[in-house]
C-alpha positions in Angstrom: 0.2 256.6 11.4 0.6 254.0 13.9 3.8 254.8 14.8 5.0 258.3 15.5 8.8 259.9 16.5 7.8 260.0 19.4 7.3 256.3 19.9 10.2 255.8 18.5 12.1 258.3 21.1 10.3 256.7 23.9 11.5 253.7 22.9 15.0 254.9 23.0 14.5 256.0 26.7 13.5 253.0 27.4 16.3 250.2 26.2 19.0 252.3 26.1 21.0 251.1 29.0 20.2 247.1 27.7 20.9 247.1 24.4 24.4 248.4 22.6 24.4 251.8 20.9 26.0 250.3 18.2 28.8 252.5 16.2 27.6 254.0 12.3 31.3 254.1 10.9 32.8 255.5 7.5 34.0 252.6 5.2 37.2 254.2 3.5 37.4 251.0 1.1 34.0 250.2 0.4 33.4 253.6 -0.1 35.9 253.7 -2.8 34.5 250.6 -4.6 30.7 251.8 -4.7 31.8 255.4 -5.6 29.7 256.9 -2.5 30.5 257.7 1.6 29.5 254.2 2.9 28.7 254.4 6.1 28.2 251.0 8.1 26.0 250.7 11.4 27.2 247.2 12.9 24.3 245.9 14.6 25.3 242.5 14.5 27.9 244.1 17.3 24.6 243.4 19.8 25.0 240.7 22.2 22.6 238.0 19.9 23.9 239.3 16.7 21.6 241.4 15.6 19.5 244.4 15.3 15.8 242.1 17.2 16.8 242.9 20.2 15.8 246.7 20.2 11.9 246.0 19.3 12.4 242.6 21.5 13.4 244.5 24.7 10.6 247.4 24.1 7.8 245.1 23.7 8.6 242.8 26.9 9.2 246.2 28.9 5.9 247.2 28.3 4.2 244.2 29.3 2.3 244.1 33.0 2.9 241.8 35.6 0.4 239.3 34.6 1.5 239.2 31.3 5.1 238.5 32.5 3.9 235.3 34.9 1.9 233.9 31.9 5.1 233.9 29.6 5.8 235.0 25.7 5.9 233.3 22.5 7.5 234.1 19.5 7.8 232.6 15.9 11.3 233.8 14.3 13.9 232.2 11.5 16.4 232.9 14.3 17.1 236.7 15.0 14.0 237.7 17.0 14.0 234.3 18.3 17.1 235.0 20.3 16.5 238.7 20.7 13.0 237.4 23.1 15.2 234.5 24.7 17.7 236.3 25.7 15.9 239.5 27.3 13.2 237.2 28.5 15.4 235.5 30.4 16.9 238.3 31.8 13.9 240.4 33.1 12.7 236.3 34.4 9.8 235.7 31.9 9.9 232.3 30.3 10.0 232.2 27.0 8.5 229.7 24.0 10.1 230.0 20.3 8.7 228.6 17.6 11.5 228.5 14.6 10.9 227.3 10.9 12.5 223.6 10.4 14.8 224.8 8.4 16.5 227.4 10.6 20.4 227.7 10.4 21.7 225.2 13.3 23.7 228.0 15.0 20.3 230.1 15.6 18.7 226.7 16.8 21.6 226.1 18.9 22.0 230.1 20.4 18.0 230.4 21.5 18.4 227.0 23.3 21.2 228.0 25.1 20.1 231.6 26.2 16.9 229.6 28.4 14.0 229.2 25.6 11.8 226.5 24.8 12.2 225.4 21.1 9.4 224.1 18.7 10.5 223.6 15.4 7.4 223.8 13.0 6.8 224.7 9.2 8.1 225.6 6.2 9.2 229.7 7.1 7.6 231.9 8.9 4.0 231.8 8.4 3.8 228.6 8.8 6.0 228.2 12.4 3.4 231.1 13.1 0.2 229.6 12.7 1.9 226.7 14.8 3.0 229.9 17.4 -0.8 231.1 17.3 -2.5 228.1 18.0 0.0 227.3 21.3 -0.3 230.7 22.5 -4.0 229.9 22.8 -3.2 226.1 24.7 -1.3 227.9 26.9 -2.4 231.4 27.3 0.9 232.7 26.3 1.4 236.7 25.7 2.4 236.4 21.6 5.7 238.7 20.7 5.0 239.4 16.8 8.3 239.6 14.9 7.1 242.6 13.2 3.6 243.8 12.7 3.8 245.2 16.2 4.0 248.9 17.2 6.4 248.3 19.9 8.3 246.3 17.9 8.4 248.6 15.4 9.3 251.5 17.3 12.3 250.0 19.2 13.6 248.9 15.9 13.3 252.8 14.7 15.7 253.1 17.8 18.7 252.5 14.8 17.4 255.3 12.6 17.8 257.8 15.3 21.3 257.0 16.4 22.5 256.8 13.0 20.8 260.5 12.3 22.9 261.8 15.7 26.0 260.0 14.4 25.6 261.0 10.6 22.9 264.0 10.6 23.6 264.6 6.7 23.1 261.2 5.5 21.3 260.9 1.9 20.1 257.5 2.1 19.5 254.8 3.7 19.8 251.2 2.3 17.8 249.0 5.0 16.6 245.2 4.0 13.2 244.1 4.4 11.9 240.7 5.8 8.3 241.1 7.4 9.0 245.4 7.3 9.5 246.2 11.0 13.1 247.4 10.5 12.6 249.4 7.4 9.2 251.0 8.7 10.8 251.7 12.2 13.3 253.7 10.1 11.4 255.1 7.7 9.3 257.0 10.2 12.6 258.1 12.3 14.6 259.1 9.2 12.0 260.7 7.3 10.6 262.6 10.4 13.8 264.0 11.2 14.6 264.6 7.4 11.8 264.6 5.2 13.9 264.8 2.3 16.3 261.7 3.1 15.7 258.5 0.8 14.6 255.3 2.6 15.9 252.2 -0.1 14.0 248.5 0.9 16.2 245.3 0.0 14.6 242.1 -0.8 15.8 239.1 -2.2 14.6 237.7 -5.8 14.0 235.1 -4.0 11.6 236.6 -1.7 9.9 240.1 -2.9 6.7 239.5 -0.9 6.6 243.2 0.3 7.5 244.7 -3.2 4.5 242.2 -4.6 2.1 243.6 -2.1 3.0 247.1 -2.4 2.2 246.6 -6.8 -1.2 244.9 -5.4 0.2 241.3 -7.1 -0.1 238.0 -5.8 2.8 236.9 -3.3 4.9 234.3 -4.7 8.0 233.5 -3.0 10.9 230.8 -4.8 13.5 228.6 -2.9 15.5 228.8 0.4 17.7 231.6 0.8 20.9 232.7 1.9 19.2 235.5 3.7 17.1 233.6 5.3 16.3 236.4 7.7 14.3 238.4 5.2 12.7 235.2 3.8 9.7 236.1 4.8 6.1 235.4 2.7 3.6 237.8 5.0 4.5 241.0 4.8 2.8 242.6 8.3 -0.3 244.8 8.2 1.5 247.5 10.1 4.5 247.8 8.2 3.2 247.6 4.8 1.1 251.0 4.8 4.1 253.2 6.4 6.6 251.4 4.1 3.9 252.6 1.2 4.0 255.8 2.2 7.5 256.4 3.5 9.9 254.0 1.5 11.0 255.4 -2.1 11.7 252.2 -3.3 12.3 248.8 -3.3 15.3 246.6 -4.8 15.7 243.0 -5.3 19.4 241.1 -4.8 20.6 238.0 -6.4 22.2 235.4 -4.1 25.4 235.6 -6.0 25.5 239.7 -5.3 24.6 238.6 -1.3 27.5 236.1 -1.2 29.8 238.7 -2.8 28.7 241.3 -0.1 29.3 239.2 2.7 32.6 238.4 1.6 33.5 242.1 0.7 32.4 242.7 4.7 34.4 240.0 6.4 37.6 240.9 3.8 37.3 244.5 4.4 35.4 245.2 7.3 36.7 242.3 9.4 33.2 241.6 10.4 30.5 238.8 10.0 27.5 239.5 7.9 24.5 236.8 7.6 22.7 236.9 4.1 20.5 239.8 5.4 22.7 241.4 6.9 24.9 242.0 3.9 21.6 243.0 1.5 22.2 246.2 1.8 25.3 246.1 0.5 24.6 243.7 -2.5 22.0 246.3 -3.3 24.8 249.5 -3.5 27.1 247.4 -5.5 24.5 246.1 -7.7 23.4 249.9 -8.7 26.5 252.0 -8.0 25.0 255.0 -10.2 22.1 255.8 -7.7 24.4 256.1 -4.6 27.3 257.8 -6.5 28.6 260.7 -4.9 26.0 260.6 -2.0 26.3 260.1 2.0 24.5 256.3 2.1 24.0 254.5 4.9 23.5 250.8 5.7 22.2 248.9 8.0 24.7 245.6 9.0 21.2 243.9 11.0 22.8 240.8 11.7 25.6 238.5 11.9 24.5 234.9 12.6 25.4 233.1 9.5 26.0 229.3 10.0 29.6 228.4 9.6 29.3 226.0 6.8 27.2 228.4 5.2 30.3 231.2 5.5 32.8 228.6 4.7 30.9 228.0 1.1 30.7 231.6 0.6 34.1 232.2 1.4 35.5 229.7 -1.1 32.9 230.5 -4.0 33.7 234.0 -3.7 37.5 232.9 -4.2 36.6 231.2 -7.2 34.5 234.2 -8.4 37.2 236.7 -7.9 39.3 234.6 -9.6 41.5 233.4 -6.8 41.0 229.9 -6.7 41.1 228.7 -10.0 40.8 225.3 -11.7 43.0 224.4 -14.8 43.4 221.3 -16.6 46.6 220.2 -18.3 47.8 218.0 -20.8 52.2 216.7 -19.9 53.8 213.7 -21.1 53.1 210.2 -19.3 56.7 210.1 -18.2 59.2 211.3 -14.9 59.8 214.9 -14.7 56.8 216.1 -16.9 54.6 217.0 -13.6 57.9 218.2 -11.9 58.0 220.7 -14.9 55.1 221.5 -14.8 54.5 222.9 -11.1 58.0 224.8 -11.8 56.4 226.5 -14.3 53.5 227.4 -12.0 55.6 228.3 -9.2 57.6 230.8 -11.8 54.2 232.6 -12.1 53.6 232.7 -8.3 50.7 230.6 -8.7 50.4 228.2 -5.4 49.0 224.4 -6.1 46.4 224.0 -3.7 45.6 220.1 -4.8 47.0 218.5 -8.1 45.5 215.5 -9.7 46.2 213.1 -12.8 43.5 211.9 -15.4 45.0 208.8 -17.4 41.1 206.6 -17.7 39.0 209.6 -18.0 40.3 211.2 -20.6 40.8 210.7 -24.6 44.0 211.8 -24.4 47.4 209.6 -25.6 48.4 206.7 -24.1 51.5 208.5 -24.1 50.1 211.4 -22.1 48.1 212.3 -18.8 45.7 214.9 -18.1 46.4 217.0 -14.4 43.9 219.0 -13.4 45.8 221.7 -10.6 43.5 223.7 -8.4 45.6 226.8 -8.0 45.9 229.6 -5.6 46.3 233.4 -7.9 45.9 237.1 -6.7 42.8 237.8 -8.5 41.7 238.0 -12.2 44.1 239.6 -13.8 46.9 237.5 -12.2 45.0 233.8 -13.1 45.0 235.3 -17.1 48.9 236.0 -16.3 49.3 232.5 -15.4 47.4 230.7 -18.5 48.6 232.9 -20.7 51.9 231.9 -19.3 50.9 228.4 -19.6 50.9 228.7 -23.1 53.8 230.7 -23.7 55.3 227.5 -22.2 53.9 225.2 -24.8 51.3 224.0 -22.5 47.1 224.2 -23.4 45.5 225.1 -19.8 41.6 224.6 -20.5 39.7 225.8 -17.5 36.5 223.0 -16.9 33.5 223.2 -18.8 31.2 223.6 -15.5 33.5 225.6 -13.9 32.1 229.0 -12.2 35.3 231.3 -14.5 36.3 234.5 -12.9 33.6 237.3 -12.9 34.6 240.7 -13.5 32.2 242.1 -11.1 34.2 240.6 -8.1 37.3 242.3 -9.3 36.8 244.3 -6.3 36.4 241.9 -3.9 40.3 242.4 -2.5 41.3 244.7 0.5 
């Protein structure tokens, strides 16, 4: 094994008074919607956001003088990119990033600010790494892998440890997997410490490089991702054999069941989740029956989620959960008829967020207009109150062909 307990302890020694001991926290609400004891350990409560900095920090502390006057180099979709910034800059070692072109601005943005030089190079990951390499060499920089490294993985098995001190009877843990340092960090605290605890991996759909290389298939990876984060092709060399032999299994999330999560987080949890972050999550709520009952605990590994990105998921899971609702309406082409009709709306508590009339694009009377009201419900059950209400009234709501309708999945998504 490459990386023992002990690594892992010594780790802990060593960043303890640089990084935040993070708190691992009972979740009354979620636990009541996934049917298990949720417990949540808020690492994107660290100073960059998330959990990077741990295996960050214990990598640059172990490096010699020399290697601190030559400077680091790092390739990183964002996390670990800020995570080596921002303690490189502190113990005085310059620091080179190399970040995928598309990287959320906000990450760009944050390991700029915090003192870095950024490149940006490639498609993802592997490719802003080959980019990483062959600088690296130019400039005889020291290279700080994102995750097939053993001090990288053993500061990241820092989280395992203090959630096992906080929780000691935990029955699982849910942790999402990009290149596999987090998980395999984990794997080898949790499962050292309790050999009979179940260690879940979460990867996207869109992304299940490690569970292909685990079944020995061919890597193929689809489009962009929310969870960026975990959007990783190459799964490390390191990782992949202790994830074989200590990780029971593997799960893949949808992006609607991300999205969903990461709303259910900030509603409930008042707290900011990125798409990775929140993949743990997505993964409990997407099989309820294997948690039921049971003490689970997630990992919350980061929190920088670009704001347009949040804004979008905010308003689709509105729509989802049946909140925000679009209805189409046929009224008489004279005054008074739209007057009526947003008293009947009001009646129903339903709030008009925009209201618009149709009179070309439509094949409706000449006589008549179409309004299509964006409206403002309680959930799912209250936006069937207020068509069926609708009609009752002797109107004939039809809710838009394209239109995402309310899913009964997000029923849960209010506090």
């Amino acid at each position: 094994m490459s990386v023992t307990l002990d690594d892992i302890r010594t780790a802990a020694v060593r960043i303890r008074d640089s990084v935040e001991r993070t708190p691992c926290l009972l979740s009354r609400t979620l636990s009541r919607i996934t049917g298990c004891d949720l417990y949540l350990k808020f690492e994107n409560l660290q100073f960059t956001a998330a959990f990077k900095e741990r295996g960050a920090l214990n990598h640059l502390l172990t490096l010699d003088g020399e290697e601190r006057s030559r400077g680091v180099i790092a390739m990183s979709a964002g996390n670990h990119a800020q995570a080596v910034a921002y303690h490189a800059a502190r113990l005085g070692i310059r620091a080179t990033i190399v970040m995928p072109r598309n990287t959320p601005n906000l990450k760009v943005r944050n390991t700029r600010q915090l003192g870095a030089e950024v490149h940006l190079e490639g498609e993802g990951v592997a490719e802003a790494g080959d980019y990483a390499h062959r600088l690296a060499a130019e400039r005889g920089l020291v290279f700080v892998h994102p995750y097939d490294d053993e001090r990288i993985i053993a500061g990241q098995g820092t989280i395992g440890l203090e959630m096992l001190e906080d929780v000691p009877d935990l029955d699982a843990l849910v942790i999402p997997i990009g290149g596999g340092g987090l998980i395999a960090g984990n794997a080898v605290a949790a499962t050292s410490l309790r050999p009979d605890i179940e260690v879940v991996g979460v990867q996207t759909t869109r992304f299940p490089s490690m569970q292909q290389a685990l079944a020995g298939e061919p890597i193929h990876c689809g489009q962009a991702t929310l969870a960026e984060g975990i959007a990783v092709k190459q799964p490390g060399e390191l990782t992949l054999p202790i994830i074989r032999e200590r990780v029971r299994d593997i799960v893949l999330v949808d992006e609607p069941e991300i999205e969903r999560a990461i709303l259910l987080l900030l509603e409930i949890e008042k707290t900011v989740a990125e798409g990775a972050g929140a993949a743990g999550l997505a993964a409990v709520l997407a099989e309820p029956e294997r948690y039921r009952g049971r003490k689970v605990g997630l990992v919350l590994c980061g929190g920088n989620i670009d704001m347009l990105a949040l804004s979008s998921v905010i308003q689709r899971g509105l729509v989802r959960s049946g909140r925000i609702v679009r209805v189409r309406v046929a009224i008489p082409d004279v005054p008074g008829a739209l007057a009526e009709l947003t008293r009947h709306l009001a009646e129903h508590r339903a709030n008009v967020i925009h209201i618009a009339h149709h009179r070309t694009f439509t094949d409706l009377s000449l006589r008549a207009t179409e309004v299509e009201a964006t409206l403002e419900t309680l959930g799912n059950e209250h936006t069937r109150e207020v068509i069926e209400a609708l009609r009752h009234d002797g109107y004939d709501p039809v809710l838009p062909a394209n239109e995402v309708h309310p899913d009964e999945r997000w029923a849960g998504s209010g506090t």
